[in-house]
C-alpha positions, 0 to 999 in steps of 0.5 A: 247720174241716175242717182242724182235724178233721184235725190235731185226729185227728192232733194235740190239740196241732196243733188247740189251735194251729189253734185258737189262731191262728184265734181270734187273726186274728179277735179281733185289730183288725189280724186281716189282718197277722196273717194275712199274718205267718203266711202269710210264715212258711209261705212260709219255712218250706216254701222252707227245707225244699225248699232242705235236700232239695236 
């Protein structure tokens, strides 16, 4: 919740897609892959933009 206080101050785009992911992991029967799926994404995003400020 909190982070959806701070990217709904920032961003209404940021929190309805906060939003939208929230609700999808929880009403989903497979709400842990969905998780893990996001999470890889993360990970990959956050190594691409570390190996591009290289």
């Amino acid at each position: 919740m909190s982070l959806m206080f701070v990217g709904g101050s920032m961003s209404f785009l940021w929190m309805v897609g906060i939003a939208a992911y929230i609700a999808v992991e929880k009403m989903l029967p497979d709400g842990h892959g969905v998780a893990r799926l996001a999470g890889l994404g993360l990970v990959a995003w956050g190594l691409w933009t570390l190996a591009q400020s290289l």
